[in-house]
ZAKE-126429 format. One line per field, with one value per residue: x, y, z of N, C-alpha, C, CB in turn. Coordinates in nm, 4 decimals, always signed. Each point is the difference from the previous one (the first is absolute). Glycine has a CB too. Example, Ala and Ser with C-alpha at 12.3 -4.5 7.8 and 13.67 -1.06 7.14 Angstrom:
BEGIN
n.u: +1.3190	+0.1542
n.v: -0.5690	+0.2223
n.w: +0.7800	-0.1966
ca.u: -0.0890	+0.0820
ca.v: +0.1190	+0.1190
ca.w: +0.0000	+0.0060
c.u: +0.0900	-0.0770
c.v: +0.1200	+0.1090
c.w: +0.0000	+0.0730
cb.u: -0.1892	+0.1184
cb.v: -0.1173	-0.0628
cb.w: +0.1246	-0.2145
***
This chain:
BEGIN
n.u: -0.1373	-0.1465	+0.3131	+0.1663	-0.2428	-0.0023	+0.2765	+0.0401	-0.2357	+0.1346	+0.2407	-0.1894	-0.0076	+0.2944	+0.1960	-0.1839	+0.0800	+0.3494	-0.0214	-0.2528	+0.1345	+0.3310	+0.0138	-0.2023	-0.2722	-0.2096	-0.0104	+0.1392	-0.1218	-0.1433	+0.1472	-0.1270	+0.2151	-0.0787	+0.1221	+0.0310	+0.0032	+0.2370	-0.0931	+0.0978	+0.1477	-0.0072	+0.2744	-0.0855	+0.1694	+0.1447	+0.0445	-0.3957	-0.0940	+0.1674	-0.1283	-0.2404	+0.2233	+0.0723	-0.3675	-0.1765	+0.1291	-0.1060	-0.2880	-0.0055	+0.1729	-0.2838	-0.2452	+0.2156	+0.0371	-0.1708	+0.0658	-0.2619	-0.2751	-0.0399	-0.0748	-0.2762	-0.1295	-0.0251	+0.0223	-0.2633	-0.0737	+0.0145	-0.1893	-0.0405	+0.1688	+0.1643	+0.0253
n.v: -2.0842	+0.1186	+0.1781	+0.0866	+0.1224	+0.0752	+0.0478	+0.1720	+0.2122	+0.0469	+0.1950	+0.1617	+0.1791	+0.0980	+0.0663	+0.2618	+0.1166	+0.0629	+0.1061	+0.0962	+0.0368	+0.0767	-0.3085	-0.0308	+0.2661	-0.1212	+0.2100	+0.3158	+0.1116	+0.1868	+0.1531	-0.3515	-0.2721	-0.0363	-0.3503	+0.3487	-0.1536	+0.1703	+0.1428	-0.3221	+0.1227	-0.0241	-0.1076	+0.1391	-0.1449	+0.2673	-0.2709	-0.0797	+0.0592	-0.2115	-0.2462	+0.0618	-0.1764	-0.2713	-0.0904	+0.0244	-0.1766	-0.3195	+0.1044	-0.0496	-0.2417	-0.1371	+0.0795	-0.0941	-0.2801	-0.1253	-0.0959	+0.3348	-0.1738	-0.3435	+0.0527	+0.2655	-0.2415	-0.2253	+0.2541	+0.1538	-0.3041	-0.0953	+0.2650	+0.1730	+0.1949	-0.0490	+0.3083
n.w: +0.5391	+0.2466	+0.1281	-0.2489	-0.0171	+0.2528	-0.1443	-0.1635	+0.2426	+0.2600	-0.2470	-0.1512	+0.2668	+0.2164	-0.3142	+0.0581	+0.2974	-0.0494	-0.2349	+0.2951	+0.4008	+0.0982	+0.0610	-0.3919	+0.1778	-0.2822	+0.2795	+0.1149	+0.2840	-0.0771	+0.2389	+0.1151	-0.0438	-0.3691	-0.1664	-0.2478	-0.2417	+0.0596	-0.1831	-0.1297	+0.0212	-0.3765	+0.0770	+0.3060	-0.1137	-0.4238	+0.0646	+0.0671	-0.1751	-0.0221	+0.2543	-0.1289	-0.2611	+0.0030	+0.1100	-0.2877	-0.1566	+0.1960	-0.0418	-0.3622	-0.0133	+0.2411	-0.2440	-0.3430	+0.1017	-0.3397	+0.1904	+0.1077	-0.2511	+0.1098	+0.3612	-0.0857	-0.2091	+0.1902	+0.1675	-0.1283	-0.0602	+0.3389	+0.0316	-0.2111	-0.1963	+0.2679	-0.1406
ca.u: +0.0308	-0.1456	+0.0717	+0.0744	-0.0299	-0.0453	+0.0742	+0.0652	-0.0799	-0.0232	+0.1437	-0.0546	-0.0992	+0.0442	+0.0945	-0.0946	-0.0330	+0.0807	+0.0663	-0.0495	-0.0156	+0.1362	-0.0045	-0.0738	-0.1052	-0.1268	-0.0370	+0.0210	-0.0754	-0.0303	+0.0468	-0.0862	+0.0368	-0.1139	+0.1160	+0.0111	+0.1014	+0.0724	+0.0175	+0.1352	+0.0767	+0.0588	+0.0315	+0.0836	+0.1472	+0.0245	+0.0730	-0.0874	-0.0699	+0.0583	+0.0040	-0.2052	+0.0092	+0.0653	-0.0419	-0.0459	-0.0216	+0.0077	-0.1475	-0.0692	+0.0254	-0.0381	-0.1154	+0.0017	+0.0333	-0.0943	-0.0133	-0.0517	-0.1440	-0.0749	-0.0091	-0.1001	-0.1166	-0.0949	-0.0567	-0.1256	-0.1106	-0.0068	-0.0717	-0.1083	+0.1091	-0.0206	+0.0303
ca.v: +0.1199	+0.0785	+0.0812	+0.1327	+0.0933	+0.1095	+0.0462	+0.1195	+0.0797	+0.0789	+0.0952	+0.1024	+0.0597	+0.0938	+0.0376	+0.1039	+0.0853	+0.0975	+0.1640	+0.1227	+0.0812	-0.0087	-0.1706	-0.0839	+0.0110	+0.0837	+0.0356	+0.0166	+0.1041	+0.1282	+0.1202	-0.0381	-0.1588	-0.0237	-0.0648	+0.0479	-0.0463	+0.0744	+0.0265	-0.0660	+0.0517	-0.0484	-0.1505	+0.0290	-0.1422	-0.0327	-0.1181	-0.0552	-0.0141	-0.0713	-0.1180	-0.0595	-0.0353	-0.1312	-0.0592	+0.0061	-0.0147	-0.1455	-0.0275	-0.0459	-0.1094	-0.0898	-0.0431	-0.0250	-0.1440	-0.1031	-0.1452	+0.1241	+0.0685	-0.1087	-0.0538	+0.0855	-0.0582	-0.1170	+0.0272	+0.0599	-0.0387	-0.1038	+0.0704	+0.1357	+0.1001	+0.0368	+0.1296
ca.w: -0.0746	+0.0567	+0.1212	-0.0413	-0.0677	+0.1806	+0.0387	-0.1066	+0.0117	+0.1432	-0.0333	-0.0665	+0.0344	+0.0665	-0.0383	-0.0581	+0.0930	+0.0488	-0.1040	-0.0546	+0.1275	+0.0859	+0.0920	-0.0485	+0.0967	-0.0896	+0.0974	+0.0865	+0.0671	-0.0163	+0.0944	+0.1213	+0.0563	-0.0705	-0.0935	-0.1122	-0.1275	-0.1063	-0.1701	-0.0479	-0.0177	-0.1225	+0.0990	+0.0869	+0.0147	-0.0849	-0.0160	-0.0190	-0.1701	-0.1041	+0.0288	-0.0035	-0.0801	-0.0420	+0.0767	-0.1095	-0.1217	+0.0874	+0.0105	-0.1008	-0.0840	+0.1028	-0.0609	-0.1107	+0.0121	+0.0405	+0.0857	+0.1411	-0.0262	-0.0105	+0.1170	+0.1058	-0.0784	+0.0772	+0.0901	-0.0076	-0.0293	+0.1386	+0.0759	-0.0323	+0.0536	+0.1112	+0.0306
c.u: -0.0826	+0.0851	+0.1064	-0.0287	-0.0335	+0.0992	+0.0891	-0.1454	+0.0009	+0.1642	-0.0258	-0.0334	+0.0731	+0.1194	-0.0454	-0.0215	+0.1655	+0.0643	-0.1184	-0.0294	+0.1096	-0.0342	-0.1584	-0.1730	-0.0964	-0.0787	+0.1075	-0.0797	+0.0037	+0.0221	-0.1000	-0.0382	-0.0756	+0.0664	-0.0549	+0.0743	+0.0414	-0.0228	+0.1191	+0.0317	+0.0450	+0.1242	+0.0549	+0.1365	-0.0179	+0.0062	-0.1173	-0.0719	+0.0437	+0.0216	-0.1298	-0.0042	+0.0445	-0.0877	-0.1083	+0.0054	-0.0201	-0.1252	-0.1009	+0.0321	-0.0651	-0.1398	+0.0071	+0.0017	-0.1261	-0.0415	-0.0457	-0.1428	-0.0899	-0.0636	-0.1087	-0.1261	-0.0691	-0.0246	-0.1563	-0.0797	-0.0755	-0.0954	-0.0373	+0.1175	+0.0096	+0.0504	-0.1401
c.v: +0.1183	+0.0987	+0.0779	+0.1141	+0.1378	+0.0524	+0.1580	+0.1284	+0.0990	+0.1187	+0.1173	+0.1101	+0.1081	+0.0383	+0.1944	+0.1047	+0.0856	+0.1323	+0.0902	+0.0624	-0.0450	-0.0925	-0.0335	-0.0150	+0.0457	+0.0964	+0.0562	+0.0914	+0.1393	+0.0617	-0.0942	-0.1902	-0.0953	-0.0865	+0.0552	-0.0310	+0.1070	-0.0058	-0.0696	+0.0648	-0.0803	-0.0036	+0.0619	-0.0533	-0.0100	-0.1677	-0.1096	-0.0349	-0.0853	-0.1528	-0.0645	-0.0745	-0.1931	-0.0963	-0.0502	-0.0915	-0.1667	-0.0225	+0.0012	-0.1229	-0.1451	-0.0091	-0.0035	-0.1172	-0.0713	-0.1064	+0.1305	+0.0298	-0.1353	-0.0960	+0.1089	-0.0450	-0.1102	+0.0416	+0.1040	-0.0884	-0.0872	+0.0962	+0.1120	+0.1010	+0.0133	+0.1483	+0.0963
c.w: +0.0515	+0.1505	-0.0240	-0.0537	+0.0743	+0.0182	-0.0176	+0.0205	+0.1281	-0.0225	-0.0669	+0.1199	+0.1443	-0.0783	-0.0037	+0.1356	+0.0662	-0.0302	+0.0034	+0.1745	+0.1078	+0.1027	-0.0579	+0.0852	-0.1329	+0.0739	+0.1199	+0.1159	-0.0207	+0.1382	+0.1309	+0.0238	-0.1007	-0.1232	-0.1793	-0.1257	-0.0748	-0.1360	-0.0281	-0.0003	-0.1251	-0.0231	+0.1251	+0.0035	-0.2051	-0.0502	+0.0320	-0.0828	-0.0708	+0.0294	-0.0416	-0.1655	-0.0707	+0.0569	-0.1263	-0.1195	+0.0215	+0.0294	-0.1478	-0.0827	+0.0660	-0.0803	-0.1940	-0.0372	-0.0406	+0.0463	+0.1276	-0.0803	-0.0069	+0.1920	+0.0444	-0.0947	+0.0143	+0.0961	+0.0435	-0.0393	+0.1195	+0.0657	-0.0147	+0.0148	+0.1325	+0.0462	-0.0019
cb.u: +0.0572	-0.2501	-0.0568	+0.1006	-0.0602	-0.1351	-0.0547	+0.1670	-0.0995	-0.1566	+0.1356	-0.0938	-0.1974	-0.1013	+0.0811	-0.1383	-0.2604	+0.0015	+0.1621	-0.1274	-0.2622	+0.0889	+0.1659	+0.2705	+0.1230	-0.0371	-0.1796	+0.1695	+0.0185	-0.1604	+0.0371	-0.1194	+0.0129	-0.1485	+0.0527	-0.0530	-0.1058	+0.1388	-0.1001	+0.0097	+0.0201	-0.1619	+0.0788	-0.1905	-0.0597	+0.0777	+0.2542	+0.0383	-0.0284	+0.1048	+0.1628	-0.1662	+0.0122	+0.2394	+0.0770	+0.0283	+0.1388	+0.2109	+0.0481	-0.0387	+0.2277	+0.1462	-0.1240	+0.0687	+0.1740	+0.0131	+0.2360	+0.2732	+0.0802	+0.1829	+0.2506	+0.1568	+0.0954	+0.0682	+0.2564	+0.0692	+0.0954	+0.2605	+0.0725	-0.2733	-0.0259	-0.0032	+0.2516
cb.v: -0.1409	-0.2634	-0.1592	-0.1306	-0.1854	-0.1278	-0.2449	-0.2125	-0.1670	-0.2720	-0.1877	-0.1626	-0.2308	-0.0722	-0.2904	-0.1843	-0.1858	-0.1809	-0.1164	-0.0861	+0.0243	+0.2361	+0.0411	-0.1102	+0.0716	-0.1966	-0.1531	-0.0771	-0.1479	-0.0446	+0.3040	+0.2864	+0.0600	+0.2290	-0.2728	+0.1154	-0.2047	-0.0203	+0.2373	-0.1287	+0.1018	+0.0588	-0.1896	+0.0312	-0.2399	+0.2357	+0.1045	+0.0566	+0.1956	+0.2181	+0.0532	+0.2788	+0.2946	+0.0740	+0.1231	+0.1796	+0.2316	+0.0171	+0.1158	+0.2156	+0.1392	+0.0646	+0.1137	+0.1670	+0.0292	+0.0897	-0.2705	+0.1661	+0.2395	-0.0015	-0.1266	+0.2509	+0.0954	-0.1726	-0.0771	+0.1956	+0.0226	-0.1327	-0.1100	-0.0656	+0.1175	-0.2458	-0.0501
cb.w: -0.2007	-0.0770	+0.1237	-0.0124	-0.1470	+0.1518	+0.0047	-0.2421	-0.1442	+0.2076	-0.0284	-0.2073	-0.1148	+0.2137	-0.1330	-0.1973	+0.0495	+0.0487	-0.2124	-0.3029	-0.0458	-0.0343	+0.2981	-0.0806	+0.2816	-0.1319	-0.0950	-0.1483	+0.1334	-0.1947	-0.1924	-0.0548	+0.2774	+0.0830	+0.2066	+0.1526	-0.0317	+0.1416	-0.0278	-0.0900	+0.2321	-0.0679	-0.1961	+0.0931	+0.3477	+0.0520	+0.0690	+0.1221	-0.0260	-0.0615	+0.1711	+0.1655	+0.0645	-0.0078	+0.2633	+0.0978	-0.1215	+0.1116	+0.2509	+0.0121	-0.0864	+0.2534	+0.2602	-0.0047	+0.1890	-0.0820	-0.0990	+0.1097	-0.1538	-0.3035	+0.0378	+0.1169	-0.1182	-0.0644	-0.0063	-0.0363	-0.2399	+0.0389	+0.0974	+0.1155	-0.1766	+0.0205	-0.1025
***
């Protein structure tokens, strides 16, 4: 359950990046060649947003689950926090 959660998360996250900066570059160049991050953009891709979303709402019900909270919960007590 621990990897769908990566999973759903890694989606969340670029869904996110794409609605908010065009092809989804966060970085670009400057006059002198130099790598610069762009400013978002509140949304750029609409239809992205509303996908990130749906990624989202899958990624909380993953950590709400209690067979996902009980399983991180042995797993902290085995080896500690690791964040």
């Amino acid at each position: 359950m621990d990897l769908a959660r990566k999973y759903l998360q890694m989606g969340w996250t670029r869904a996110l990046r794409y609605a908010k900066y065009p092809g989804g570059q966060k970085y670009e160049r400057d006059a002198d060649g130099d790598r610069v991050e762009r400013d978002p953009e509140q949304w750029y891709d609409e239809e992205k947003y509303e996908i990130s979303q749906v990624y989202r709402e899958y990624l909380d019900r993953v950590r709400e689950d209690e067979a996902y909270r009980e399983g991180k919960d042995r797993h902290r007590e085995r080896y500690g926090e690791i964040e």
